[in-house]
Structures are given as C-alpha cells and as structure tokens.
C-alpha positions as CSV (number, residue, x, y, z in Angstrom):
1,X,-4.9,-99.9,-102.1
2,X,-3.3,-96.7,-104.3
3,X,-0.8,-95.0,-102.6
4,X,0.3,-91.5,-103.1
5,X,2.9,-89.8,-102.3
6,X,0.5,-86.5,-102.1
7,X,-2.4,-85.8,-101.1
8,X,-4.5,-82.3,-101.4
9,X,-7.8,-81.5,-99.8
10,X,-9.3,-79.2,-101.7
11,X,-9.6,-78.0,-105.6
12,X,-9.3,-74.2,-105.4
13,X,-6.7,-72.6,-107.7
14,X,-3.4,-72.9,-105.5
15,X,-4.4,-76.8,-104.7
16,X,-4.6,-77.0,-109.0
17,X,-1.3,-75.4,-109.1
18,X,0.6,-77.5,-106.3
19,X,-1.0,-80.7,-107.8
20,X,0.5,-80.4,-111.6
21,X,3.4,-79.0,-110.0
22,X,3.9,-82.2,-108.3
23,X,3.0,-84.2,-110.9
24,X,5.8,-82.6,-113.6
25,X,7.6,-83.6,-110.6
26,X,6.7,-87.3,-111.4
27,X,4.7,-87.1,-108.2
28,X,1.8,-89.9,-107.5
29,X,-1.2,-87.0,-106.5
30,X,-4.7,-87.4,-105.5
31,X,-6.9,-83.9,-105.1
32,X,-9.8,-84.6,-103.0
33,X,-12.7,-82.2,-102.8
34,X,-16.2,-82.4,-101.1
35,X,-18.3,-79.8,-103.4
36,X,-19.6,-81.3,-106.4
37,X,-17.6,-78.1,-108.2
38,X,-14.4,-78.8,-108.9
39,X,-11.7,-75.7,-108.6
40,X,-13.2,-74.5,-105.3
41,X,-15.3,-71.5,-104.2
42,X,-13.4,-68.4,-105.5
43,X,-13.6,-69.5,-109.0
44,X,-17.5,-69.4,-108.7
45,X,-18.0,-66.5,-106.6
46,X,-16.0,-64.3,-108.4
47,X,-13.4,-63.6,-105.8
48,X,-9.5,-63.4,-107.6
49,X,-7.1,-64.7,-104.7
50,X,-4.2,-62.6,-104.1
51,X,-2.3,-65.5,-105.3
52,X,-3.0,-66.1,-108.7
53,X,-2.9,-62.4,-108.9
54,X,0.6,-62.4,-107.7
55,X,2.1,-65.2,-110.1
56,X,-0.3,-63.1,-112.9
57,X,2.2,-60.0,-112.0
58,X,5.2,-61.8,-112.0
C-alpha cells in the first residue's frame, strides 16, 4: 500500500497550489478528485476565486 504523508480531496486551484507546495517540500502527495475534470469547477465555469486573485495582486 502507498502511503502519503498528504492527502487532498479536491483539484480546484488552491488544492493545485497546496499540492506542489508540498511536494517542493519533498512531501509524498496524492490529489484525489471525483469529476472527470481535473482543476475543479471554477476553472470551467468561469468563476476567478478570490484566492488566486489575491496571490495575482501580491
């Protein structure tokens, strides 16, 4: 069995961010998502979250 020493539900932008933050980290990560799209439902609605428009600003 893998182990990991995190594990995200979820593939939206801040769950892409966390995970290769994690894994500069030399983190063991696994990102698990139930849609068939990857990257979650903003990214294919349309809708910017406040967060990436945030770390965008800064």
């Amino acid at each position: 069995m893998t182990q990991y020493e995190l594990v995200i539900v979820g593939s939206g932008p801040t769950s892409r961010s966390v995970a290769m933050q994690a894994r500069k980290l030399k983190r063991r990560v696994s990102v698990v998502e139930s849609s068939a799209r990857v990257e979650g439902i903003s990214v294919h609605s349309g809708i910017i979250p406040s967060n990436e428009l945030t770390a965008v600003k800064n």
